[in-house]
N, C-alpha and C positions, 0 to 999 in steps of 0.2 A: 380515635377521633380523627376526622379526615380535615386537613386544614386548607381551606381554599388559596388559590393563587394572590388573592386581593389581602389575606390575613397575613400571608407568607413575608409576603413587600412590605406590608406594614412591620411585621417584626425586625423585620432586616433592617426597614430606615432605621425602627426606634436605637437599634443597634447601634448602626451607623453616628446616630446625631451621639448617643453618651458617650459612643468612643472620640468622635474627632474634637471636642473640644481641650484634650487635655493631648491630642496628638499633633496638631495641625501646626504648636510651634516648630516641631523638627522631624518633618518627611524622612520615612524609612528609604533606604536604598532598595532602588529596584532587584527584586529577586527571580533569575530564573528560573524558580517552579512555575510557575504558569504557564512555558512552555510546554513543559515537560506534562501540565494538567490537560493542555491541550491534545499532548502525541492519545494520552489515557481517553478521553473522549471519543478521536477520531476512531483509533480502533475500534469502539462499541458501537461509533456508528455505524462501521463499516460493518462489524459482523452482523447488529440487528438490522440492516438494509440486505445484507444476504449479497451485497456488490462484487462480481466477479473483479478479477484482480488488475485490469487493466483500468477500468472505469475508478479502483479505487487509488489507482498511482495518479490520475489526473484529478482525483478530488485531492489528495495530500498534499500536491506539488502547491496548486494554486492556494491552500489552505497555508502552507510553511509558504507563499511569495507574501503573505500578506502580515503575516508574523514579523515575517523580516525587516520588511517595508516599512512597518511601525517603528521598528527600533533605528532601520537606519535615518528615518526622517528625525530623530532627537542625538544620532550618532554620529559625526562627520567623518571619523575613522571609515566605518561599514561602507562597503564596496555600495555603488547605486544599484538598485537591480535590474534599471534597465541596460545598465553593462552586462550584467550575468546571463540574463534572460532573451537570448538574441532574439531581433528584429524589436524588443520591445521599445513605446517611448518613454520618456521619462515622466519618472511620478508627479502629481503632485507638490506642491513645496508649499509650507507655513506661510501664509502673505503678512506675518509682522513676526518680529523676530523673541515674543515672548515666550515663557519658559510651557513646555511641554513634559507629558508623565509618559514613556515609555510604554512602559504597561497597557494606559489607558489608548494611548495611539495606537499598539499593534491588536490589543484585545478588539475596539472598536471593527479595526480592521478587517479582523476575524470573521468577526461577525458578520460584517455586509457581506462576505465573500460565503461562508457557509449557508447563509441565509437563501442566496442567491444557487449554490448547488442544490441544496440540499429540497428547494423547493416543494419537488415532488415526493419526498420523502414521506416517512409516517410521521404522524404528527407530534407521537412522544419522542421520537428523535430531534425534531424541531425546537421541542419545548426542553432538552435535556441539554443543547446546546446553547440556548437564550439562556438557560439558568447558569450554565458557566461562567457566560462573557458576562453578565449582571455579578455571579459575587465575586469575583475575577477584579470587575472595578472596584466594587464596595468596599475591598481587601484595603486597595490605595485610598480610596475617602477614608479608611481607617486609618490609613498609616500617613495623613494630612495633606493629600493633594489638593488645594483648592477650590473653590467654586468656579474662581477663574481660569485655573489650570485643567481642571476636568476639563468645562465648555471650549476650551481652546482646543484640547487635546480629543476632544470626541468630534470637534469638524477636521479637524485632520484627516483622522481616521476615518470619517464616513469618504471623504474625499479619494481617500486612496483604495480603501474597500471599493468605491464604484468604479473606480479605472481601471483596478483588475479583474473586477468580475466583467467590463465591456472588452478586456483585451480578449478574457476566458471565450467569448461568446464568438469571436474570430479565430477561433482554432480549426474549425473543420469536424467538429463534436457532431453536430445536425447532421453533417453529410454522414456520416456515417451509420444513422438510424437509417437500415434497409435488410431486408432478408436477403441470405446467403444460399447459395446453390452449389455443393460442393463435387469439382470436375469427376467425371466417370473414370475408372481406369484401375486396375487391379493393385497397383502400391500407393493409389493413394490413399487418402484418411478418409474416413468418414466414421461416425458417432456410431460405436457399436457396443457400446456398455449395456450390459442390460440393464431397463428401468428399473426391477426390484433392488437395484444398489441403492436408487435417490431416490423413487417417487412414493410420493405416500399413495396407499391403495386405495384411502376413503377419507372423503372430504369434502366437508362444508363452510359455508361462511363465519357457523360456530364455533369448530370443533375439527379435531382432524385423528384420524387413528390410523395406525402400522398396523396389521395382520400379523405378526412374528409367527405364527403356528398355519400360516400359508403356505406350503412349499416351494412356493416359488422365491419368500421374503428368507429362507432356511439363513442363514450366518453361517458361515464358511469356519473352519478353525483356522484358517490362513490370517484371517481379518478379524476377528473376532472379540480385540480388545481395542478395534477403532470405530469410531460410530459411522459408519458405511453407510447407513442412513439418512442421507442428510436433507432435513424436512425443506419444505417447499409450501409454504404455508402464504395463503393467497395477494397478491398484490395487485394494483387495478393495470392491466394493461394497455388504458390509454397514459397511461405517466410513462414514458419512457427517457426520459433524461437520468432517474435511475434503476435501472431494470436488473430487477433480480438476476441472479443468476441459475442461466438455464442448461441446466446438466445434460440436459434429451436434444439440446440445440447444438450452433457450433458458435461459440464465443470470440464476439467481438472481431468479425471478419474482414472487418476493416480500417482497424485502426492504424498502419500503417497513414493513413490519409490523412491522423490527427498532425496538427502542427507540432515539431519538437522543441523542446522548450531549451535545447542549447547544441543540439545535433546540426548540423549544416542540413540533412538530409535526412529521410528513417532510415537507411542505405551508407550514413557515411562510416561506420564500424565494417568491414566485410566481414564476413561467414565463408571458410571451403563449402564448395555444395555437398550435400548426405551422402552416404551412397548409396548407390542405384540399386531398384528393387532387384531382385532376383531371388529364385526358389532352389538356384544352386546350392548344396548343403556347402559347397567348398568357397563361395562366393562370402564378402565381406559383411554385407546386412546377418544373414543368416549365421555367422559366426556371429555378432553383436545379439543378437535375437537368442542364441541360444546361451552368450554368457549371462544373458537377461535369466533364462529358465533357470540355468544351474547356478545362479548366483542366489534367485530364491530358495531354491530347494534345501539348501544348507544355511538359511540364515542363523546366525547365532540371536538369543535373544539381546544383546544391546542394539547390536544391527536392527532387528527389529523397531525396539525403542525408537532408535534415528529415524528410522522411515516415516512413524508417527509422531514425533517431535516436530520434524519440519513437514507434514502434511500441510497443514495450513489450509484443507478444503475450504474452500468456499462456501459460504452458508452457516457455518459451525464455528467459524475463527476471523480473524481481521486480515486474512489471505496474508501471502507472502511479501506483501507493500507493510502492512499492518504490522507484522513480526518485527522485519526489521526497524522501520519507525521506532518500534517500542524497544528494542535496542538501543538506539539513539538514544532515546527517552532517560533511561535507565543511564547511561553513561557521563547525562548531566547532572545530574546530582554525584555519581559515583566520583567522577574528575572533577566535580566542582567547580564546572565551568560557570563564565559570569554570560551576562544576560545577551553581551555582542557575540560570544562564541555556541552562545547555546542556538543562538535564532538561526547562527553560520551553519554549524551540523545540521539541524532540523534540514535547512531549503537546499544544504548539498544533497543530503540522502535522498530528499523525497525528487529531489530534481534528478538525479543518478536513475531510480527505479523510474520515474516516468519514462524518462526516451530510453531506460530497456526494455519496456514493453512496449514502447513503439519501433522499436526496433525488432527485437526479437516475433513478435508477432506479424511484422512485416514482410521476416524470412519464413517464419510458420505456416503463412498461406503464399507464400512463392511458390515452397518447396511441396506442402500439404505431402508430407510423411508418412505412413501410417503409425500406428504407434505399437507397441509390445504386443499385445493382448492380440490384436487382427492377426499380425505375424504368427504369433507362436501357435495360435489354436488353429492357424491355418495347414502350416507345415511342421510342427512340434506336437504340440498334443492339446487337443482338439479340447479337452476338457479345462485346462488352464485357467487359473483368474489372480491376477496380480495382488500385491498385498494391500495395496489402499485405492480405493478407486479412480479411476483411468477418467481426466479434463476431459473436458469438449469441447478441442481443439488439436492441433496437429503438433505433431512429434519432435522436429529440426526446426531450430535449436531448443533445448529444453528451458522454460521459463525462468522454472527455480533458480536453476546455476543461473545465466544472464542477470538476473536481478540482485541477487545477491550476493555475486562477486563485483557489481557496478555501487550497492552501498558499501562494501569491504571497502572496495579499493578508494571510495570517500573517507570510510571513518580511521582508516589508515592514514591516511595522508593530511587531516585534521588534529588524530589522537593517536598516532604512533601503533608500533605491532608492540601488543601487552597483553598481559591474560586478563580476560573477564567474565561473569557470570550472564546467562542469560535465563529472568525468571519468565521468559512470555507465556508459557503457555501450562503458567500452574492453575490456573483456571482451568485449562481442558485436563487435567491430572497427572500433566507431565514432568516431573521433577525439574529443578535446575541443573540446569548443564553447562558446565566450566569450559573454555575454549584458551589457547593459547595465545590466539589474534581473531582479528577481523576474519582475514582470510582463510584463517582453518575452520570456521565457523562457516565460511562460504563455501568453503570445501567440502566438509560434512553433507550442508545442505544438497548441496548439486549431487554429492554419492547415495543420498536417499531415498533422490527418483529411482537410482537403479535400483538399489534394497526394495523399494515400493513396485516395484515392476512395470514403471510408467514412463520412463525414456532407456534408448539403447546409449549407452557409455559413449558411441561417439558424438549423440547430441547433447550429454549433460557437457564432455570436453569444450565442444566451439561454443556453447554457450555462456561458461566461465570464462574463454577468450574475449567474445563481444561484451559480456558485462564490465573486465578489465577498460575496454578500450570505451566504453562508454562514462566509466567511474572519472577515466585520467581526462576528456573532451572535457566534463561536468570542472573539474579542479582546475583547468587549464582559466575556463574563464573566468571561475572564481577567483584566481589569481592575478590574471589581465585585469581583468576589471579593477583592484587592490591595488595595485601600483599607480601610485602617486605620481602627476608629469612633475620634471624636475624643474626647481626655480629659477 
């Protein structure tokens, strides 16, 4: 039986009104699953949007300022975040000093803020996020927040929702909607994957099909237990505030230009420069290039495993922002963190991985590298294909490492070096896998590019450098900020 939206809200109220009258003398304590309901969400958006991974670190960043913001407008403890968030003003504040619901102030907040990205998005994306932040409150009118406490606490949050989503709209996001022209010249990068890895062969408005018995679509045994595939299922091309991602293109060429959300500069972490092309076999690329070859030829299968673990394609998963997010996610309930340290992790990490890809991508098309695959089938062997398919984007420094050693070295310095499990990607049928720390977990990640045969070893290195030195800027002013003037 199909139940309409109009039938749904009514059963919720009726819900609603038989619970709070026997609840509303004594309001439950605020709990932070609801963040954690949130990290779950965004992922799902992010994979069903198909959001390449930079676009999807400036939706989480601003998604956790707004979470936080809720909590710290009822927390006097919580850092402001226009300390955290440099050049930002400050929020909002309550213009009378009666009692507010947490919950209801940061979900509010959420909302205006997601609502506000997500605009161009598809519609049941839209509609699966209104439904969160709806039983999200509903939760607290069960567990007796007032009529008056709601309505207080829902202009709050619409308040602070709006002043993030107008600081969002002064980032430099617009300027960077433009085509890219990528420079001539024999080491640099350019987009040389063949299409039969990502594009579908046949497709309509209805319906779309792979040819698998095309020889051109053939599956490699190299790759063979990753979906190399990765569909491209139509989106309208005048929406581009969230634009698919495009595997045939080159990603995101200019987001260096984005504002950082606590960088001084995209530039102020430095990077050594790569080194220099050359087809000398005795020269330094060409050794990297070849411990690329020989390091796939002998993969063991856990090695493998790793490579597809932290794949994280684009289009198929909730990209390498998404992962770790959901890390985070998982570690508040596991620590048992309460509602001010949950909202803390959430907008360190998502803040970490934002200005590493604005960072790292700022050196990507500096340097514009080429990547494994150009190299080795250039002057190695001509036939080569890496083990999980090769971005479309440049080489120096590698993303993965950058980003995930900038949330490491967040969730380290919040929740200590301890072993934990990471379930993210039993969904795509990849087991859980135990890690020591944060950092060996970042470590892995960045050693998978080279397992995967998608950056040379000295890009995954400088790139676990600049994600460190982005992780510690991110905690520096989370801290500044924290500290209390003396009386």
């Amino acid at each position: 039986m199909n139940v309409t939206r109009h039938t749904r809200s009514l059963f919720l109220t009726i819900a609603v009104l038989v619970v709070v009258p026997t609840a509303c003398r004594h309001r439950h304590a605020q709990s932070p699953a609801f963040v954690s309901e949130w990290v779950h969400a965004l992922y799902g958006a992010i994979r069903v949007e198909r959001l390449s991974p930079p676009v999807a670190s400036r939706i989480s960043a601003y998604a956790a300022m707004a979470l936080y913001a809720g909590v710290a407008a009822t927390d006097a403890n919580l850092a402001p975040l226009h300390g955290i968030v440099r050049g930002m003003s400050a929020l909002p504040v309550p213009s009378d000093s009666g009692e507010l619901d947490a919950t209801i102030v940061s979900v509010t907040a959420e909302r205006v803020v997601l609502d506000s990205l997500f605009h161009d998005g598809l519609p049941a994306t839209r509609s699966a996020l209104g439904r969160m932040a709806d039983s999200l409150i509903a939760v607290r009118i069960a567990d007796g927040a007032t009529k008056a406490v709601r309505a207080r606490s829902v202009s709050v949050g619409l308040a602070i929702g709006g002043a993030i989503v107008a600081w969002s709209k002064t980032d430099g996001f617009a300027g960077t909607r433009r085509s890219y022209v990528a420079p001539e010249g024999v080491g640099f990068w350019r987009n040389d994957s063949p299409a039969s890895l990502y594009a579908t062969q046949n497709m309509s408005g209805a319906s779309e099909f792979i040819a698998l018995d095309n020889p051109s679509n053939a599956q490699r045994a190299s790759n063979n237990s990753d979906r190399a595939l990765i569909l491209s299922k139509p989106k309208d091309s005048r929406l581009n505030t969230l634009p698919a991602v495009n595997m045939a293109g080159a990603t995101e060429a200019y987001w260096r230009e984005l504002r950082p959300f606590t960088l001084e500069t995209w530039n102020a972490c430095p990077v050594p420069d790569p080194p220099p092309y050359s087809t000398d076999s005795a020269s330094v690329l060409y050794g990297l290039a070849r411990a690329v070859y020989e390091t796939q030829q002998q993969l063991s299968e856990e090695q493998k495993g790793i490579a597809l673990f932290w794949a994280d394609n684009a289009g198929e998963s909730g990209t390498p922002v998404g992962h770790w997010l959901s890390i985070a996610g998982q570690m508040i309930g596991e620590r048992k963190l309460g509602v001010p340290e949950a909202v803390t992790l959430l907008l360190a990490t998502s803040l970490s991985q934002a200005d590493a890809f604005i960072a790292a991508w700022g050196y990507k098309y500096q340097f514009n590298l080429l990547r494994p695959r150009m190299y080795i089938r250039r002057l190695i062997d001509s036939t080569w294909e890496p083990q999980i398919p090769t971005p479309p984007f440049p080489e120096y420094p590698a993303g993965h490492s950058t980003q995930s050693a900038a949330a490491a070295t967040v969730l380290t310095a919040l929740l200590g070096a301890s072993p934990f499990s990471d379930s993210t990607s039993i969904s795509l049928g990849h087991a859980v896998r135990t890690f020591p720390s944060f950092m060996a977990a970042s470590a892995e990640a960045g050693m998978s590019r080279v397992y995967g045969g998608i950056h040379f070893p000295a890009g995954n290195a400088s790139g676990a450098t600049l994600g460190a030195c982005v992780g510690d800027r991110v905690m520096q002013r989370i801290r500044a900020a924290t500290k209390k003037p003396a009386s």
